[in-house]
C-alpha positions as CSV (number, residue, x, y, z in Angstrom):
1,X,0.0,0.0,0.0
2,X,1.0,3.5,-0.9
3,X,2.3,5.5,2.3
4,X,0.3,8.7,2.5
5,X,1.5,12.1,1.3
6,X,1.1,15.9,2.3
7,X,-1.9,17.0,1.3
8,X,-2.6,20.4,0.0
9,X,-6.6,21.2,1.1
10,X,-6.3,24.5,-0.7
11,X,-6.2,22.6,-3.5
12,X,-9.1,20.1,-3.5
13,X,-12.4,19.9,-5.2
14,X,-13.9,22.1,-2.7
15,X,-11.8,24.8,-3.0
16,X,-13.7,27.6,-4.6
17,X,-13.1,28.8,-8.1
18,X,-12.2,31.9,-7.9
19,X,-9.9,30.9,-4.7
20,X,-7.9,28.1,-6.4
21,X,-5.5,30.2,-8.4
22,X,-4.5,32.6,-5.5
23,X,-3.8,29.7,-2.8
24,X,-1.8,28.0,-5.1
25,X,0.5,31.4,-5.4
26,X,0.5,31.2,-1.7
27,X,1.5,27.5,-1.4
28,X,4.3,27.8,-4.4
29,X,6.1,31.1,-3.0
30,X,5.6,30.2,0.9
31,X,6.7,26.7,0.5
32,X,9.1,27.7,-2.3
33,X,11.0,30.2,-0.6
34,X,11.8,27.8,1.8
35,X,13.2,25.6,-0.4
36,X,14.9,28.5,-2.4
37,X,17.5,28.7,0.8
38,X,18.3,24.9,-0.7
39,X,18.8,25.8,-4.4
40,X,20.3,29.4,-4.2
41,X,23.3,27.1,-2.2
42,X,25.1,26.5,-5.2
43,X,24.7,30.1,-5.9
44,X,25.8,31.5,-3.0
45,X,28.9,28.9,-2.6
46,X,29.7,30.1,-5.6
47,X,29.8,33.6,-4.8
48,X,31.9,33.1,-1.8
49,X,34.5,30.5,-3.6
50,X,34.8,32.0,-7.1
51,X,36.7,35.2,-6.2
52,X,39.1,32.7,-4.0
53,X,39.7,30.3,-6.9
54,X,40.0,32.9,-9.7
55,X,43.0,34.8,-7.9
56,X,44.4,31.5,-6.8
57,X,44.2,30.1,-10.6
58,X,45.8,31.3,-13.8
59,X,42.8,32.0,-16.4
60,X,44.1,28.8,-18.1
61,X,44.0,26.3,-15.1
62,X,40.6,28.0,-13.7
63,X,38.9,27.2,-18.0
64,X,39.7,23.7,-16.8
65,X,37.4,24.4,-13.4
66,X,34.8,26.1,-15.4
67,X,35.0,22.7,-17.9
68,X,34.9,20.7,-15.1
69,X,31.7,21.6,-13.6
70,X,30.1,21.5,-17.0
71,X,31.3,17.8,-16.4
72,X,29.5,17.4,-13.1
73,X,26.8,18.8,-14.1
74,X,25.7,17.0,-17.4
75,X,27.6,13.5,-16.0
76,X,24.7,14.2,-13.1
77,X,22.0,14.3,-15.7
78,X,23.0,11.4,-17.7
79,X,24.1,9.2,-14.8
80,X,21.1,9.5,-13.2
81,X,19.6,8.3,-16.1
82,X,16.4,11.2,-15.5
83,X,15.5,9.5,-12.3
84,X,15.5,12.9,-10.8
85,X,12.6,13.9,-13.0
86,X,10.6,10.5,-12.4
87,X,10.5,10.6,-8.8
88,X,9.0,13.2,-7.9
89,X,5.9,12.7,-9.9
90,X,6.2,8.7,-9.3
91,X,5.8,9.1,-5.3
92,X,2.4,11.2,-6.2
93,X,0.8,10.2,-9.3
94,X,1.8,6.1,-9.3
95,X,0.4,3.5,-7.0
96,X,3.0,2.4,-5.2
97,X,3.5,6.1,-4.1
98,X,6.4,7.1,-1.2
99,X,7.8,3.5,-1.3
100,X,7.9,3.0,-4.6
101,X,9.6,6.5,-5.1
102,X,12.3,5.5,-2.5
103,X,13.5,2.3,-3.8
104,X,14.2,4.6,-7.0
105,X,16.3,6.6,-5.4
106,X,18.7,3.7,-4.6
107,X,18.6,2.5,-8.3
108,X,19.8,5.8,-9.6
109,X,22.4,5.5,-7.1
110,X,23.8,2.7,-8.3
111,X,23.5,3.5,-11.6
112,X,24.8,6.2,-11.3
113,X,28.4,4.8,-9.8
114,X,28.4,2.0,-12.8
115,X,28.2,4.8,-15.5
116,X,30.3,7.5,-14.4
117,X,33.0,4.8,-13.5
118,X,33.3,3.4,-16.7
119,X,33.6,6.9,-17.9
120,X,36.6,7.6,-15.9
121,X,37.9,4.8,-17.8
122,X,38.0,6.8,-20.9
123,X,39.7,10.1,-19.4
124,X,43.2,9.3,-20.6
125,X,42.5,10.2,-23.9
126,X,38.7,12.0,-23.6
127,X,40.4,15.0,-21.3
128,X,41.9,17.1,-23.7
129,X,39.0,16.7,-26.0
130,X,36.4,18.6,-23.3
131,X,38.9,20.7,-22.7
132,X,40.5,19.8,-19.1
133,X,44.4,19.8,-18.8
134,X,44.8,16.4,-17.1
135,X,43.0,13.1,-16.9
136,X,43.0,13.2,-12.8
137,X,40.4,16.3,-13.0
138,X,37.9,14.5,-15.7
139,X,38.0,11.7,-12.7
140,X,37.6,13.9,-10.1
141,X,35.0,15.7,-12.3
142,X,32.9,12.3,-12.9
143,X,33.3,11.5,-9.3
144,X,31.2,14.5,-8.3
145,X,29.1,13.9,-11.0
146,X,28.0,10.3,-9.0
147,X,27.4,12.3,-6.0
148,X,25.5,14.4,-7.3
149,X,23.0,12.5,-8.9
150,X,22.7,10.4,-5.5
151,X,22.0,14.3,-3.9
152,X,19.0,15.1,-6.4
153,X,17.6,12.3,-6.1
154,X,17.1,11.8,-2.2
155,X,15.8,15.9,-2.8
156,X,13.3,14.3,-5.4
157,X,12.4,12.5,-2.9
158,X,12.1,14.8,-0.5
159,X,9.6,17.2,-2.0
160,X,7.3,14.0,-2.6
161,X,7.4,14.7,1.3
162,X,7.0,18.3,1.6
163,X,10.3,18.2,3.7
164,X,12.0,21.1,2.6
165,X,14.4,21.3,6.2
166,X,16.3,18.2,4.7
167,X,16.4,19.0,1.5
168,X,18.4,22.6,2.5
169,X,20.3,20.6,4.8
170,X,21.2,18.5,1.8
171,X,22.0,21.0,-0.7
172,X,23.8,23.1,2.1
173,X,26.1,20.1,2.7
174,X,26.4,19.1,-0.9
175,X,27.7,22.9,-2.3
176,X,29.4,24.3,0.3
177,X,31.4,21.7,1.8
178,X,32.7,20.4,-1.6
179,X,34.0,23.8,-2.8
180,X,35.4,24.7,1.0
181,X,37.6,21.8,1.2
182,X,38.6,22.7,-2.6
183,X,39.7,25.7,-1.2
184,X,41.8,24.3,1.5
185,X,43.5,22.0,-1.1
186,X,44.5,25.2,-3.0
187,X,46.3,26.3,-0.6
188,X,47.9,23.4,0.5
189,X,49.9,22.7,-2.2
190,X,50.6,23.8,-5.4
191,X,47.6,25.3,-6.7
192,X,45.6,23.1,-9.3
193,X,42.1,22.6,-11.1
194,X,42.5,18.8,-10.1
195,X,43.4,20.2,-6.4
196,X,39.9,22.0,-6.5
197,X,37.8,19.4,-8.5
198,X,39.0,16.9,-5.9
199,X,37.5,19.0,-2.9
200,X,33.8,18.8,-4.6
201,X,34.2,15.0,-5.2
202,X,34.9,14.7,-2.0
203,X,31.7,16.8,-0.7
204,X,29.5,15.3,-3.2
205,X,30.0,12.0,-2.3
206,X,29.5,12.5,1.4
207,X,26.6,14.5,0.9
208,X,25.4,11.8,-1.4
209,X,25.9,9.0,1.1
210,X,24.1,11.2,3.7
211,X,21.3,11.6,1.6
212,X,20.9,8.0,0.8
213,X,20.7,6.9,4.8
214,X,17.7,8.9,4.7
215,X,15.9,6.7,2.4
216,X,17.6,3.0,3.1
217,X,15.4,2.1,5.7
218,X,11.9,0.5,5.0
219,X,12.6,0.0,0.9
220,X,9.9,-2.1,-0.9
221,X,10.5,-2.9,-4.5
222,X,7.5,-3.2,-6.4
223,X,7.2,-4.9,-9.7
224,X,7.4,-2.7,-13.0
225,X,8.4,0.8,-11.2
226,X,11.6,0.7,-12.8
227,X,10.3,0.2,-15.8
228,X,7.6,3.2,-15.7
229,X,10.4,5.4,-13.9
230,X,12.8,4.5,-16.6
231,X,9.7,5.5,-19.5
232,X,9.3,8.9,-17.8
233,X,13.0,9.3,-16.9
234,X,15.1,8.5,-20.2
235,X,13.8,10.9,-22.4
236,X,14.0,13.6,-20.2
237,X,18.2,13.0,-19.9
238,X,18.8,14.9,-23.4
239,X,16.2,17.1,-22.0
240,X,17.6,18.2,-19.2
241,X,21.4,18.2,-20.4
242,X,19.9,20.4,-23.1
243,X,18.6,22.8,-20.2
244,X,21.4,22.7,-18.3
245,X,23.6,23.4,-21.4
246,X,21.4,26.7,-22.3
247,X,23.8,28.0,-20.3
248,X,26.6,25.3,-20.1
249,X,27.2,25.1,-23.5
250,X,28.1,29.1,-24.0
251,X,31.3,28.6,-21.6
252,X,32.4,25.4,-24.4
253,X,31.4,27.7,-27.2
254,X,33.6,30.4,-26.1
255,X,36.3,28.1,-25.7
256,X,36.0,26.8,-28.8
257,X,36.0,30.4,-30.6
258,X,38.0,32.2,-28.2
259,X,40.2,29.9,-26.2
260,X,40.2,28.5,-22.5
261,X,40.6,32.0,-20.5
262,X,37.7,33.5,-22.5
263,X,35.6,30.8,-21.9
264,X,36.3,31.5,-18.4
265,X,35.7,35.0,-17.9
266,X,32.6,34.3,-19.9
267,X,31.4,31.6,-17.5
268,X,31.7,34.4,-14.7
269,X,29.4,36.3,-16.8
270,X,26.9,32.9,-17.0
271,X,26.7,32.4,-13.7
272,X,25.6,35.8,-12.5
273,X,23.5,36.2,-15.4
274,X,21.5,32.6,-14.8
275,X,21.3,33.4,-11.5
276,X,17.5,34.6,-12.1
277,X,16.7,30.9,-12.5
278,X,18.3,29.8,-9.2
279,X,15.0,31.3,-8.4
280,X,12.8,29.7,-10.6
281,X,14.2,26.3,-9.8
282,X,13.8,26.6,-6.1
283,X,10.1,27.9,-6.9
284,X,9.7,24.6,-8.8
285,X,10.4,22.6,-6.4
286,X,7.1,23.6,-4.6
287,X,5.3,24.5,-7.7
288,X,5.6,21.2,-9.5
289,X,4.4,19.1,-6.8
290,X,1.5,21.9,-6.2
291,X,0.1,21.2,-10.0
292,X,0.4,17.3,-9.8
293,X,-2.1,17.2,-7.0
294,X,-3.9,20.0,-7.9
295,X,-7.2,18.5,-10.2
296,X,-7.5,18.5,-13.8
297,X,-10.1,20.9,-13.6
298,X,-8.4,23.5,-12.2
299,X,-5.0,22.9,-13.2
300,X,-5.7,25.7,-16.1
301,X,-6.3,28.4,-13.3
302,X,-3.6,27.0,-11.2
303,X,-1.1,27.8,-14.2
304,X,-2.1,31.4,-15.0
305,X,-2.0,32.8,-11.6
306,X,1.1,30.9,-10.5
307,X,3.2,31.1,-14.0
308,X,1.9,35.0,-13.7
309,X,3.6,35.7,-9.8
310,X,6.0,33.5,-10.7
311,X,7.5,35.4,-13.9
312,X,7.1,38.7,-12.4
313,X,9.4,38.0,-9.5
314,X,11.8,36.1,-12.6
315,X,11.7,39.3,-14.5
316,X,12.4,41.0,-11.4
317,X,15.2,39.1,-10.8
318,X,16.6,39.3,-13.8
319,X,16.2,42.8,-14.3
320,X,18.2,43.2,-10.7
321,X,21.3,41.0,-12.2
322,X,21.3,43.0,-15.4
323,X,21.5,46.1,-13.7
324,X,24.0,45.4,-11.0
325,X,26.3,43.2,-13.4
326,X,29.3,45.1,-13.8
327,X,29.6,45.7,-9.7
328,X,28.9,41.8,-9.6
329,X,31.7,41.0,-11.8
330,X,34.1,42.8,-10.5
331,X,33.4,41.4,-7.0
332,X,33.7,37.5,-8.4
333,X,36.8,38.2,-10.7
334,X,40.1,40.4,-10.2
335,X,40.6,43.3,-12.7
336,X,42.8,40.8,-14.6
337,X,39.8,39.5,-15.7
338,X,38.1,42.3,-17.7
339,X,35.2,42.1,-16.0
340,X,33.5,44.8,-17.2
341,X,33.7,43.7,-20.8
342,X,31.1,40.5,-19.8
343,X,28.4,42.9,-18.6
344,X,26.3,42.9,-22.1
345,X,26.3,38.9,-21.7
346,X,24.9,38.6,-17.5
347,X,21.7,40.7,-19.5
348,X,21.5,38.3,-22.6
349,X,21.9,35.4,-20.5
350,X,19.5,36.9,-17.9
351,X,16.7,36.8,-20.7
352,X,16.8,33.5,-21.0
353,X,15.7,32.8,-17.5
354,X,12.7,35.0,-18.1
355,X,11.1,32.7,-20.8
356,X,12.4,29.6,-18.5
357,X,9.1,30.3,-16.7
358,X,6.8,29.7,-19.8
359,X,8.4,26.6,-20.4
360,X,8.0,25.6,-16.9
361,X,4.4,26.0,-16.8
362,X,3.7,23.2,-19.7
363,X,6.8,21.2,-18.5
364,X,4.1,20.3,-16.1
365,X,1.5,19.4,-17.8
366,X,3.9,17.0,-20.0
367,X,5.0,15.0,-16.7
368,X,2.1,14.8,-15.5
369,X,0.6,13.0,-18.3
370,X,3.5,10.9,-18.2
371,X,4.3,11.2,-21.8
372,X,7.5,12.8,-21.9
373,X,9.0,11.2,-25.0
374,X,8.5,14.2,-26.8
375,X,10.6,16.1,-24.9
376,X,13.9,13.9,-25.8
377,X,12.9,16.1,-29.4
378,X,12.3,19.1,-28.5
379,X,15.1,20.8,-26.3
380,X,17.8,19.0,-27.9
381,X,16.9,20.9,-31.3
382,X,16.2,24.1,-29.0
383,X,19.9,23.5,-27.9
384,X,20.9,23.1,-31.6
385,X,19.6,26.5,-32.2
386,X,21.0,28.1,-29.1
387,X,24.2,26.7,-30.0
388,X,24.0,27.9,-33.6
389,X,23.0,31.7,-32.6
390,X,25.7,31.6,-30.1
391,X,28.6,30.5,-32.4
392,X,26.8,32.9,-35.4
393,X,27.3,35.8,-32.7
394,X,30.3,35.2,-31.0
395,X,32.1,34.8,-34.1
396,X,30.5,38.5,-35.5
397,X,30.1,40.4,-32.1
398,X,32.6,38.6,-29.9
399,X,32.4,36.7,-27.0
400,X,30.4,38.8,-24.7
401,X,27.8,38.2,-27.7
402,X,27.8,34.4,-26.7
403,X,25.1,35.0,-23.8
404,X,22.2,35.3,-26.7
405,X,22.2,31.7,-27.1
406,X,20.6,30.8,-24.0
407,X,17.8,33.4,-24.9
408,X,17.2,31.6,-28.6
409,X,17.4,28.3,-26.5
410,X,14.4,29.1,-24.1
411,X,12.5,30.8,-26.9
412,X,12.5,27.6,-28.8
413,X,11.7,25.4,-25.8
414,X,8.8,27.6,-24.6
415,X,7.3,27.4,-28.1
416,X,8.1,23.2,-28.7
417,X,6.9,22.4,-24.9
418,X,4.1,24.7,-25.2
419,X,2.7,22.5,-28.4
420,X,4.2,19.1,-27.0
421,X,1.7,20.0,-24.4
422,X,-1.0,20.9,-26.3
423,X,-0.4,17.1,-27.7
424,X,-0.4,15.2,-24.6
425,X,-2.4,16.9,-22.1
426,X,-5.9,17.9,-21.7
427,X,-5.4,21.0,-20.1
428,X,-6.0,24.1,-21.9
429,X,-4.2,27.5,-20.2
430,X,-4.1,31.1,-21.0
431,X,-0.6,31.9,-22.1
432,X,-1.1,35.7,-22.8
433,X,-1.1,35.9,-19.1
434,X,2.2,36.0,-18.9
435,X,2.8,38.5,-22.0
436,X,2.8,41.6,-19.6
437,X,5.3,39.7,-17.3
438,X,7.9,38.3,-19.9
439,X,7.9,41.7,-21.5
440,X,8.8,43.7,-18.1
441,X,11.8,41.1,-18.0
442,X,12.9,41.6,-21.5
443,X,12.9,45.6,-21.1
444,X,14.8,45.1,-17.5
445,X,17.4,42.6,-19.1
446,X,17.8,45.5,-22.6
447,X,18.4,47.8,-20.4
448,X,21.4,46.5,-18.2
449,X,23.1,44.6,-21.3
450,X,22.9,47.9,-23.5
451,X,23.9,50.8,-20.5
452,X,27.9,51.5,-19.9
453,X,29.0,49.6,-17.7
454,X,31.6,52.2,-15.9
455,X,31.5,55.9,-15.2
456,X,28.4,57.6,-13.5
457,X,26.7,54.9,-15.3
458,X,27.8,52.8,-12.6
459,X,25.9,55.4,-9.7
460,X,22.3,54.6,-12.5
461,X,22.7,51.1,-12.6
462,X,22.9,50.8,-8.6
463,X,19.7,53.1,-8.4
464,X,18.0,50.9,-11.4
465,X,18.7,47.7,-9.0
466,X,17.5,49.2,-6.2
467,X,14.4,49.9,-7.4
468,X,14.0,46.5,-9.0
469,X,14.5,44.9,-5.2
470,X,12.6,47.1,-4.1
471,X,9.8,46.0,-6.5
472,X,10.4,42.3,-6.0
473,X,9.5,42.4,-2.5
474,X,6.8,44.7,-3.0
475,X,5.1,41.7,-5.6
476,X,6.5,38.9,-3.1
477,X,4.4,40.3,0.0
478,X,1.2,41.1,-2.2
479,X,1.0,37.7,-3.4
480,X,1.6,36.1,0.5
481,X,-0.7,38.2,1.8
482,X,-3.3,38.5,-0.7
């Protein structure tokens, strides 16, 4: 028998029309911004570490970094095998519920292990074709890459719960203990990218490990989950290596073009600039679960009002980032760096988290029908064209031109989910809702990529953030308290 799950009563049959739309703002930013101190982790570890490791690092040595947590990252995604994806909606939507959902989680794990191990195998001769200066920091790479799927997948897990004190605890762990010991390895020795690299193995694993002792008690196999995991899961790996790479892939493009220490300073300029969808992820960690059990009838409402708050407080963001980048940059990278010159990229990348938030909303309605094949189609070519419009600019414009790829990625995705959906699921929305909202984020995101980035500029673009934060929190309390 299923165990039970959190319910959400705001979201039930009785719940009145006109109600159901607003509580399930409420639920998605209250429970959301709890689970937002989880996902902005990375971010913030990032924040703190990357100013370390750039001055420790020559621009050459720190590309490899920037290659190697591409490495994590995707080896995550395809290790996992899209178990990630699948267990959320397994533990609410299939019949063997909680249970079944936690046996998945040690299947991934031990999938995971078997496929990034036998790609260490290759990294004698595969290391200089990503990009990395030595084999040990591909290994090193890969070996985070196993703890980190083991990580999501316990947290996948853990919002079937509603548990969102674990799951910070998890993600607390998992990216700040990794890059802290990196850190003390830097300066222990003779600094390296496989010195670094070997700190977040070390901090993925554990947090991994720690993650899975949460779930190893009390595990029931049941016949033919795997299977129907596997049939949601797999076609959502090129998926989400295709998301990921929206940004990813802008760092190996301007590496290819431009060399290893562009590709760095330009993934300086990604990682403030996706920042925005930090947010947006940790929102979806409450809002995905929110429109699984909401029902059928009134997932349409659900979608307007919470893709609608949700997209404001994106465009917000992103509008914030855009404004502030060159003061940013120059506080994550040493004047060696050029900062400054990246400051047109943090606004085009900064888009691209805008329209995230229209993809999001249909995303859901694809799981939840369980028929996600489609979606092994459709961001891979988005990707294609990303990647196309990124080379086609960085090659005209230079590299700070890169960023628009992850703008032309999202666009296609919004437009290929939005019909995939359309295709598999019953549930007919209002899009237009978010016009008003996606267009404030565009404007925002111009406005910072196209104004100087030095000079009494600098004094505008404080007072332009300000106001943005100013705004955010403004939106945030009306829709808590609305």
């Amino acid at each position: 028998m299923a165990e039970p799950l959190p319910s959400d009563p705001g979201l039930t049959d009785q719940a009145g029309a006109g109600s159901t739309g607003s509580t399930a703002s409420k639920a998605v930013l209250g429970r959301g911004l709890l689970y937002t101190v989880g996902t902005a982790a990375p971010v913030l570890s990032n924040a703190v570490v990357t100013p370390f490791v750039t001055r420790q690092l020559g621009t050459a040595e720190y590309g490899s970094v920037a290659t190697g947590l591409v490495v994590v990252q995707v080896g995550m995604i395809v290790a996992g095998l899209g178990l990630a994806a699948a267990i959320t909606r397994h533990g609410i939507l299939e019949s063997s519920g909680v249970s079944g959902a936690r046996s998945l989680v040690l299947r991934g794990a031990a999938a995971a292990v078997l496929l990034t191990g036998l790609a260490a195998l290759t990294a004698g001769w595969t290391a200089g074709w990503v990009g990395i200066r030595e084999p040990l920091a591909l290994v090193l790479a890969l070996a985070s890459a196993a703890g980190f799927s083991m990580v999501v997948n316990v947290q996948s897990y853990l919002r079937v719960l509603d548990r969102p004190l674990p799951f910070v605890l998890l993600s607390l762990g998992s990216a700040l203990g990794g890059p802290v010991l990196g850190m003390l390895l830097l300066v222990s020795g003779p600094p390296s990218a496989a010195r670094y690299l070997g700190g977040l193995a070390i901090g993925y694993l554990a947090a991994g490990l720690a993650g899975l002792a949460m779930v190893v008690r009390g595990v029931e196999h049941h016949r033919g989950d795997t299977r129907r995991a596997l049939r949601v899961g797999v076609p959502t790996v090129p998926h989400q290596v295709a998301i990921f790479l929206a940004s990813g892939i802008l760092v190996l493009v301007a590496g290819w073009l431009f060399g290893s220490a562009e590709a760095g300073r330009l993934q300086l300029a990604v990682l403030i600039g996706s920042a925005p969808g930090v947010l947006t992820s940790s929102l979806n960690n409450a809002w995905a679960p929110v429109v699984y059990r909401t029902p059928e009838h009134h997932r349409a409402e659900v979608l307007e009002h919470t893709g609608r708050d949700i997209a404001v407080l994106t465009s917000l963001a992103a509008g914030f980032v855009a404004a502030a980048a060159p003061v940013l940059l120059r506080i994550v990278a040493p004047a060696s760096y050029d900062p400054g010159q990246m400051t047109p990229a943090v606004g085009l990348v900064a888009a691209g988290t805008v329209l995230s938030v229209l993809y999001l909303c249909n995303v859901h309605l694809v799981f939840a029908s369980g028929r996600s094949e489609g979606l092994a189609l459709v961001t891979p070519l988005s990707l294609a064209l990303g990647t196309a419009g990124a080379w086609l600019a960085g090659d005209l414009l230079g590299v700070a031109a890169v960023g628009v790829g992850m703008t032309i990625t999202y666009a296609a995705m919004a437009l290929g989910v939005a019909r995939l959906a359309r295709r598999v699921s019953a549930t007919r929305w209002h899009e237009g809702a978010l016009v008003p909202a996606l267009g404030l984020g565009f404007a925002l995101c111009g406005v910072g990529a196209a104004l100087p980035a030095d000079g009494p500029w600098t004094a505008v673009r404080i007072a332009l953030a300000a106001v943005v934060l100013v705004a955010s929190l403004v939106v945030l309390r009306r829709v808590l308290t609305r």
